[in-house]
MDTraj code that builds the backbone (N, CA, C; nanometers):
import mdtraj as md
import numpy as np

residues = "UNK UNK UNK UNK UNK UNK UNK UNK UNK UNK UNK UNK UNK UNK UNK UNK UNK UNK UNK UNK UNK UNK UNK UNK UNK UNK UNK UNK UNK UNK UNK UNK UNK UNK UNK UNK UNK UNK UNK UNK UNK UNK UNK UNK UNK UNK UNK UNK UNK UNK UNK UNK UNK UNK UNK UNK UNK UNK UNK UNK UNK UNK UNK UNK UNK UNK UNK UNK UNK UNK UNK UNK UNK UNK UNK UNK UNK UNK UNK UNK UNK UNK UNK UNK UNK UNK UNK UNK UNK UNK UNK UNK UNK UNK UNK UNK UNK UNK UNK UNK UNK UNK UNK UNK UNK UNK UNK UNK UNK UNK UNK UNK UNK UNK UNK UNK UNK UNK UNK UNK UNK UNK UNK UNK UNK UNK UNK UNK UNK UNK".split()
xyz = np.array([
    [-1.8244, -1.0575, -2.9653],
    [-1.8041, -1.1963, -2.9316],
    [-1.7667, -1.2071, -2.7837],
    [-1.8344, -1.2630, -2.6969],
    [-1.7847, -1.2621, -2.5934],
    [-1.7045, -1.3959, -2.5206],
    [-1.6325, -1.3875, -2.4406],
    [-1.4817, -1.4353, -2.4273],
    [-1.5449, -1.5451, -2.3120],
    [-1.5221, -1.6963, -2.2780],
    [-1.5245, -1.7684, -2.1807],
    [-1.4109, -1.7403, -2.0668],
    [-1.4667, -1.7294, -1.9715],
    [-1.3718, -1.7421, -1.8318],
    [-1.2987, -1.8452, -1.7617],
    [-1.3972, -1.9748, -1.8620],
    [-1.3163, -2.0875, -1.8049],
    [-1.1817, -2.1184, -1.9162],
    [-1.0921, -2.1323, -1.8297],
    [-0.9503, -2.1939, -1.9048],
    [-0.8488, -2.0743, -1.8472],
    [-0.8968, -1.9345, -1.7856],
    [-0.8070, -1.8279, -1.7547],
    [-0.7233, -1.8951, -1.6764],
    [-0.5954, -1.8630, -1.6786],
    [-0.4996, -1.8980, -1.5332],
    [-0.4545, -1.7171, -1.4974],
    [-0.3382, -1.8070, -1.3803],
    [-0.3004, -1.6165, -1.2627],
    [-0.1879, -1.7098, -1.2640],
    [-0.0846, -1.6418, -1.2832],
    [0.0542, -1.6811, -1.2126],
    [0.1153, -1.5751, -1.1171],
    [0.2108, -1.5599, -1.0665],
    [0.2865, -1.4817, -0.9369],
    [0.3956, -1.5359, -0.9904],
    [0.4948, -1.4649, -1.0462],
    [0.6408, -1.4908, -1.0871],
    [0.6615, -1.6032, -1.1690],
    [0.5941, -1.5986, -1.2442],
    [0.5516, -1.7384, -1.3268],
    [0.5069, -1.8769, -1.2713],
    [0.4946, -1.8435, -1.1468],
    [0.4233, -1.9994, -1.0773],
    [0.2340, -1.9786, -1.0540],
    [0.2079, -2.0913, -1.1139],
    [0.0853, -2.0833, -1.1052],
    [0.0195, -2.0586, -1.0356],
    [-0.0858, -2.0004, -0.9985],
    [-0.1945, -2.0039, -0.8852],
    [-0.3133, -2.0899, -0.9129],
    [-0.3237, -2.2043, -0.8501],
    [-0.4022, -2.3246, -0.8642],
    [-0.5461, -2.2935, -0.7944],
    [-0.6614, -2.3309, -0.8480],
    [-0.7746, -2.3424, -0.8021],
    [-0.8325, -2.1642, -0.7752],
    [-0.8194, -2.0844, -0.8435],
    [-0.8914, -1.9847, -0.9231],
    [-1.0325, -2.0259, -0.9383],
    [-1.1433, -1.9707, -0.8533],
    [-1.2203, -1.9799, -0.8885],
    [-1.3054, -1.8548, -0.9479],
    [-1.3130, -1.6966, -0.9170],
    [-1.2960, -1.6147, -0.9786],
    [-1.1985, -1.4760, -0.9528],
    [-1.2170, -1.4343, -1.0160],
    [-1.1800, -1.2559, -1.0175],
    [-1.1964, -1.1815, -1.0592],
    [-1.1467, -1.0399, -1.0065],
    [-1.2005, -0.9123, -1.0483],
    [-1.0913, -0.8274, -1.0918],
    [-1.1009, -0.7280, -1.1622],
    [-0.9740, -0.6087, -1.1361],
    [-0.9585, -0.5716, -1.2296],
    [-0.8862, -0.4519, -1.2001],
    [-0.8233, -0.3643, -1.3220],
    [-0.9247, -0.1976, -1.2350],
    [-0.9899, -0.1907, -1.1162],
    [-1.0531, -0.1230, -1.1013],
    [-1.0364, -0.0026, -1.0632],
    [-0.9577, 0.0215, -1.0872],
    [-0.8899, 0.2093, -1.0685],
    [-0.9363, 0.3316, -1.1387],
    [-0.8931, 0.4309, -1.0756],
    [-0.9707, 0.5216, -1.1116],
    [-0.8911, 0.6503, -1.1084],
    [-0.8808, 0.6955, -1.2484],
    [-0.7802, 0.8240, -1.1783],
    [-0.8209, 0.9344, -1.1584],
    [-0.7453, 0.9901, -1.0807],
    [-0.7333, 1.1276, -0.9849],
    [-0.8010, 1.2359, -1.1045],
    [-0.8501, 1.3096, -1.0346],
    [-0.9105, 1.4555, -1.1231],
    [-0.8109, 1.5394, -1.0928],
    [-0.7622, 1.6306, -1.1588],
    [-0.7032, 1.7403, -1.1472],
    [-0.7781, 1.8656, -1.1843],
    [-0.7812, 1.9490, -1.0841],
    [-0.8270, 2.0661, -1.0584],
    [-0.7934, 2.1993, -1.1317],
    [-0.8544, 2.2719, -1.2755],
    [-0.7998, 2.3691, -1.3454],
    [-0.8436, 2.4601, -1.3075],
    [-0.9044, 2.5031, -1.2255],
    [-1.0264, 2.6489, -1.2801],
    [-0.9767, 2.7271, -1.2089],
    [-0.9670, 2.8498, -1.2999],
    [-0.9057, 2.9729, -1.2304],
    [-1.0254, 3.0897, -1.1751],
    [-0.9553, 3.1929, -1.1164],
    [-1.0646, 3.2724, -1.0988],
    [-1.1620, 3.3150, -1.2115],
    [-1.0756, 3.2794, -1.3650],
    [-1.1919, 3.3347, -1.4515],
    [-1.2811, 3.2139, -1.5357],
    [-1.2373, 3.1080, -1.4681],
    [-1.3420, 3.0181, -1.5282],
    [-1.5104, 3.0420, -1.4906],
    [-1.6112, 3.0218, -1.5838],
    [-1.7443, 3.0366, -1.5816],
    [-1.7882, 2.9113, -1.4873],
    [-1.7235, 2.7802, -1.5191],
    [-1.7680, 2.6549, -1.4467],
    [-1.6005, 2.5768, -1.3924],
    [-1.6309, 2.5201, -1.3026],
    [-1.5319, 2.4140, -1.2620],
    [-1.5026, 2.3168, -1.3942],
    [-1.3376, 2.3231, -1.3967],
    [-1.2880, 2.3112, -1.5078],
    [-1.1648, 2.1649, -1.4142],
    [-1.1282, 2.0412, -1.5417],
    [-1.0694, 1.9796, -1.4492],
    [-0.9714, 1.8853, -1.6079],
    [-0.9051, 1.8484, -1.5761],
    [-0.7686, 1.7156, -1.6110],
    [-0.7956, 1.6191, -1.5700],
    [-0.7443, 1.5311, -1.6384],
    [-0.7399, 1.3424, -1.5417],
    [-0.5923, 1.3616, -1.5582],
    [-0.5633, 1.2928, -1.4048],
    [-0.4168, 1.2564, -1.3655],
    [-0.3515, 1.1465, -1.4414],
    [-0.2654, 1.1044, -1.3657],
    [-0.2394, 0.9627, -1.4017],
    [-0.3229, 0.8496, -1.3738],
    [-0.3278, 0.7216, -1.4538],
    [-0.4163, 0.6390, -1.4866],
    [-0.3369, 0.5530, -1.3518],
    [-0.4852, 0.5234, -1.2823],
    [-0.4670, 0.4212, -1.1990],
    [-0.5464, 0.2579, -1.2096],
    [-0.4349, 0.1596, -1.1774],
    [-0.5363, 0.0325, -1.2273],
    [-0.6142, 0.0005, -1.1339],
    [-0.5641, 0.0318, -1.0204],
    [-0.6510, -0.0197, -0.8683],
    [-0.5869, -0.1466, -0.7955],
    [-0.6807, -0.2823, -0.7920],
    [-0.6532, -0.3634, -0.7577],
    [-0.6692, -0.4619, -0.8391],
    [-0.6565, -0.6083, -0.8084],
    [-0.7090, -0.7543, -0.8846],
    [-0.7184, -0.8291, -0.7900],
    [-0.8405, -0.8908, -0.7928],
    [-0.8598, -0.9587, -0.6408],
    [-0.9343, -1.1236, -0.7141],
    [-0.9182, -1.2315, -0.6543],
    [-0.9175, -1.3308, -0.6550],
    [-0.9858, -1.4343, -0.5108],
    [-1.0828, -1.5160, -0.5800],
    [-1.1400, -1.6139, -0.4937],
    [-1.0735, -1.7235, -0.4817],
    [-1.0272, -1.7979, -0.4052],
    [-0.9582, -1.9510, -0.4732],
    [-1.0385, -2.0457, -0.3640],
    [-1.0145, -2.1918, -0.4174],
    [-1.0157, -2.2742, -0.3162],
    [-0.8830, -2.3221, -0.2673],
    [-0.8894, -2.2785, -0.1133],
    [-0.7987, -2.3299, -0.0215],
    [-0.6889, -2.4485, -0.0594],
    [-0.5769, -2.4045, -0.0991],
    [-0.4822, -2.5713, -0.1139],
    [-0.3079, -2.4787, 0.0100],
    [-0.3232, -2.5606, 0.0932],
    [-0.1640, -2.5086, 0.1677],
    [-0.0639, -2.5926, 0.0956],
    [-0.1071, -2.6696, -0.0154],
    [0.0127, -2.7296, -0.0821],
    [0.0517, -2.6549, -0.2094],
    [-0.0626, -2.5901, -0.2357],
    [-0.0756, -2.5159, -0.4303],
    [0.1166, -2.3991, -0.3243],
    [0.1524, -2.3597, -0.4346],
    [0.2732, -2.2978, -0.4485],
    [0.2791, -2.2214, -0.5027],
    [0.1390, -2.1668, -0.5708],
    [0.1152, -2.0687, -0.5815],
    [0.0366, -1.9627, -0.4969],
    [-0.0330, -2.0505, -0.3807],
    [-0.0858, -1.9876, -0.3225],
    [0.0243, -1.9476, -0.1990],
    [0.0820, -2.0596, -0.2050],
    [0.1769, -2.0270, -0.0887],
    [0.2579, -1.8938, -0.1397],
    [0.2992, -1.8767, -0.2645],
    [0.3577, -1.7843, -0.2842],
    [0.2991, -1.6648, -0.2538],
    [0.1441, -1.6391, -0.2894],
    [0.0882, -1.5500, -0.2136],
    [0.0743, -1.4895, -0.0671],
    [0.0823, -1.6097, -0.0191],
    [0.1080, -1.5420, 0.0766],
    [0.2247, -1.4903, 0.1696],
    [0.3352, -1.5453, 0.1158],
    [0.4767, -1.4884, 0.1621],
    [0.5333, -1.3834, 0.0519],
    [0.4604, -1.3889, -0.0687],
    [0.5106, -1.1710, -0.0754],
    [0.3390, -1.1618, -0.0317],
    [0.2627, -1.1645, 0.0302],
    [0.2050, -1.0104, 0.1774],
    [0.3419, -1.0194, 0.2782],
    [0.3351, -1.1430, 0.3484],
    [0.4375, -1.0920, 0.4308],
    [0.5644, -1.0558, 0.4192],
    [0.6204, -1.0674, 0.3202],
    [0.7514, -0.9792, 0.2764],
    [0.7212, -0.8157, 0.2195],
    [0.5980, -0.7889, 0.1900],
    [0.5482, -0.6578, 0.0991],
    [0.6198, -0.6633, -0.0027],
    [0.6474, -0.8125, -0.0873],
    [0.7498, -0.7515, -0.2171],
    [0.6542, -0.7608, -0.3464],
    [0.7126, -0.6355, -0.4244],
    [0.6156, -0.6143, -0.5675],
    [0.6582, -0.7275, -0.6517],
    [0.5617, -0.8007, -0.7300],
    [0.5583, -0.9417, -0.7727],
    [0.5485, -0.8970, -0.9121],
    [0.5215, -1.0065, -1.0314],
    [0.5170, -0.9937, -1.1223],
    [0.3712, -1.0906, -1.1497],
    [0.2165, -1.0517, -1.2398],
    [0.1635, -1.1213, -1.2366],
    [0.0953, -1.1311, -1.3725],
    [0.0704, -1.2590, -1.3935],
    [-0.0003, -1.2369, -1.5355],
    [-0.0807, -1.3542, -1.5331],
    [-0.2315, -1.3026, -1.5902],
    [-0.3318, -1.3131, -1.6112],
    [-0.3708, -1.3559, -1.7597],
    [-0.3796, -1.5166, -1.7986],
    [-0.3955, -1.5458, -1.9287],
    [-0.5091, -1.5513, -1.9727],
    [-0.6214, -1.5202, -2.0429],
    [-0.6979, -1.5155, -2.0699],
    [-0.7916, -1.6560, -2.1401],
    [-0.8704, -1.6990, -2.1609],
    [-0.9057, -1.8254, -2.2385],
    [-0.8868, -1.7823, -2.4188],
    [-0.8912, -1.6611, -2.4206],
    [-0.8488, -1.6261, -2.5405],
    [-0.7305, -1.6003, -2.6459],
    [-0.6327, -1.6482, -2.5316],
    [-0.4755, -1.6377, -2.4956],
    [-0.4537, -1.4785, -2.4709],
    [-0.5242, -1.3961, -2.4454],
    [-0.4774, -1.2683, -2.4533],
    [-0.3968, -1.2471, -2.2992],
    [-0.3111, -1.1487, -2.2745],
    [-0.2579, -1.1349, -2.1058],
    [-0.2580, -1.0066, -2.1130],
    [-0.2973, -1.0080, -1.9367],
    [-0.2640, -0.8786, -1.8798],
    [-0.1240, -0.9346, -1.7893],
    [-0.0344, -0.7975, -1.7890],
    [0.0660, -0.8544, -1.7075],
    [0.0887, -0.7144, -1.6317],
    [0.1376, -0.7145, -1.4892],
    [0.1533, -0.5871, -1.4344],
    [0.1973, -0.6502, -1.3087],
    [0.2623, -0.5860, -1.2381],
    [0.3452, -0.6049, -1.0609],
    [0.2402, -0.4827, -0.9867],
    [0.2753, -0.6255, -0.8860],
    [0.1435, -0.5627, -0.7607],
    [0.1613, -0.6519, -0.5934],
    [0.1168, -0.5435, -0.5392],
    [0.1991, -0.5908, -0.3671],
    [0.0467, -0.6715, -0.3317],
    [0.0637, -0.7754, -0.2623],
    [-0.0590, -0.8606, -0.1795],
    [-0.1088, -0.7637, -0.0948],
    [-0.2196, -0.7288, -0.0612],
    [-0.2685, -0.6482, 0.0223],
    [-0.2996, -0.6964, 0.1664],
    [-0.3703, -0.8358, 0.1046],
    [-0.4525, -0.9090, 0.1964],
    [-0.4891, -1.0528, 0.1275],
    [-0.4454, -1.1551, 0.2167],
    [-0.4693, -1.3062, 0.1906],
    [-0.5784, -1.3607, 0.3061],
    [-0.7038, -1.3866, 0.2969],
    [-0.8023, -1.4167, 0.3895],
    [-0.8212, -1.5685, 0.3597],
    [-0.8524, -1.6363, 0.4586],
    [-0.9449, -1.8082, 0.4402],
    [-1.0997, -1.7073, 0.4704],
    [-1.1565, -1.8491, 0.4401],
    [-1.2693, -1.8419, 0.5075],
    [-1.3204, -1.9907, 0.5151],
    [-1.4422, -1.9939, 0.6008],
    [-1.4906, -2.1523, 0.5808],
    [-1.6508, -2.1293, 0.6443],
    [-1.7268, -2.2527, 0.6341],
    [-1.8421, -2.2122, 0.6845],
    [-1.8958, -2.4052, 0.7008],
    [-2.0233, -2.3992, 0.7709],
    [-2.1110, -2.5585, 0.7447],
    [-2.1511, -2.5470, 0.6199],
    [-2.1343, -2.6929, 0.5779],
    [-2.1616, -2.6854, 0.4397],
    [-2.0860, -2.6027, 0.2742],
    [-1.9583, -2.5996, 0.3400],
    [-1.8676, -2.5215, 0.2601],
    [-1.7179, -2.5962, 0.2694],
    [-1.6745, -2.5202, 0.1414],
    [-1.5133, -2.5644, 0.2095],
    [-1.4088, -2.4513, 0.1953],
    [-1.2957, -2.4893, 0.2219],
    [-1.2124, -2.3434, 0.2707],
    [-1.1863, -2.3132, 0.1630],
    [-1.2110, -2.1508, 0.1424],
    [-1.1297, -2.0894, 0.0561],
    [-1.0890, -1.9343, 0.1001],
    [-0.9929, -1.8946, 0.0106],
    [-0.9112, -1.7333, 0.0251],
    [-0.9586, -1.6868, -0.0755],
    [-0.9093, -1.5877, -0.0031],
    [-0.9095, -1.4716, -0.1281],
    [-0.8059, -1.3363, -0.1063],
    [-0.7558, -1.3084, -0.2337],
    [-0.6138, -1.2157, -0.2062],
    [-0.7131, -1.1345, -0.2723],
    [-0.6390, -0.9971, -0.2563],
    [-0.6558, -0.8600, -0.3058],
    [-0.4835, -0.8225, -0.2976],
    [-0.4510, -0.7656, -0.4334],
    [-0.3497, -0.7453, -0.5016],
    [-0.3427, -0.5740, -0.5801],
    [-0.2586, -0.4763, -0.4824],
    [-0.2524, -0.3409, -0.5558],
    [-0.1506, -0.3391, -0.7026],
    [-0.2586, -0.3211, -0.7961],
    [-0.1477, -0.2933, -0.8906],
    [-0.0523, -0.1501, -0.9050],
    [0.0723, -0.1788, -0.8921],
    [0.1906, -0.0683, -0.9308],
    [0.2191, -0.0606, -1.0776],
    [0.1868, 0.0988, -1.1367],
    [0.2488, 0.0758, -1.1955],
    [0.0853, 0.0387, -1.3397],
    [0.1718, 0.0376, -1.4655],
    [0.0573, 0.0235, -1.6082],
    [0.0578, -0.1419, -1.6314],
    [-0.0552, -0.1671, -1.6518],
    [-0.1043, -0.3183, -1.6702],
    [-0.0752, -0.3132, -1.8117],
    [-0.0211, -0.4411, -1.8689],
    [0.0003, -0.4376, -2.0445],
    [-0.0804, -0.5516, -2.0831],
    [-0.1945, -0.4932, -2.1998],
    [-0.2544, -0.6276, -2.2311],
    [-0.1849, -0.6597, -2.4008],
    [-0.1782, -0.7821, -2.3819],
    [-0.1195, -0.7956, -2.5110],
    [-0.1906, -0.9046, -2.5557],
    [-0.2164, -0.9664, -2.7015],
    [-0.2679, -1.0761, -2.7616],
    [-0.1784, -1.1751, -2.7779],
    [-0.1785, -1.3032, -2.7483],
    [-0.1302, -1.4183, -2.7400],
    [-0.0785, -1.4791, -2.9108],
    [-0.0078, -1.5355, -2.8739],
    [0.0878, -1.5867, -3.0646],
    [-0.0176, -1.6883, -3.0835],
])
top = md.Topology()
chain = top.add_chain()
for i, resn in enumerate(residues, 1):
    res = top.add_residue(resn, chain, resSeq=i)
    for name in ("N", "CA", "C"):
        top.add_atom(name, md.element.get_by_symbol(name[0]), res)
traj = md.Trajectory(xyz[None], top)
């Protein structure tokens, strides 16, 4: 069954992030660890610890949303946030993660929007909604 995207919200410390238009993430990848001894026949290997990567987000531009504003004062503080991601299905991911990068952009025939990229610290928890 596959899941609609419209109705998801993003909060940052429980304040909303308004005008979400999409995102990505969860894209990590973990580390290989290296086994093979001199008597291995072939290169022999472990997975490390599980990494989530990032979660990155398109929005349209609001300097009033308060959530966006919040975005962008933890980048410039570097403080690890708390964020959760509701699903249209009510399901959440929730996990803390530092702003990497908050960009505008604009163009003719366009209107302003950002986009954050967000490192997740740390295990993402998905859980199903009551």
């Amino acid at each position: 069954m596959a899941v609609n995207s419209q109705g998801t919200t993003v909060t940052i410390d429980a304040t909303a992030i308004g005008n979400v238009v999409s995102y990505t993430g969860f894209d990590g990848e973990s580390t290989e660890i290296d086994t093979t001894t001199l008597s291995s026949t072939a290169k022999e290997f472990e997975i490390g610890l599980e990494d989530f990567g990032t979660f990155q987000m398109e929005l349209l531009a609001d300097q009033t949303d308060t959530g966006q504003a919040a975005l962008r004062t933890a980048k410039t503080a570097r403080s690890t946030d708390v964020y959760v991601v509701t699903f249209s299905d009510d399901w959440t991911a929730t996990f803390s993660g530092l702003v990497k990068s908050f960009t505008s952009t604009g163009g003719v025939d366009d209107v302003d929007k950002s986009s954050a990229s967000i490192r997740i610290t740390g295990t993402v928890v998905f859980a199903a909604g009551s």
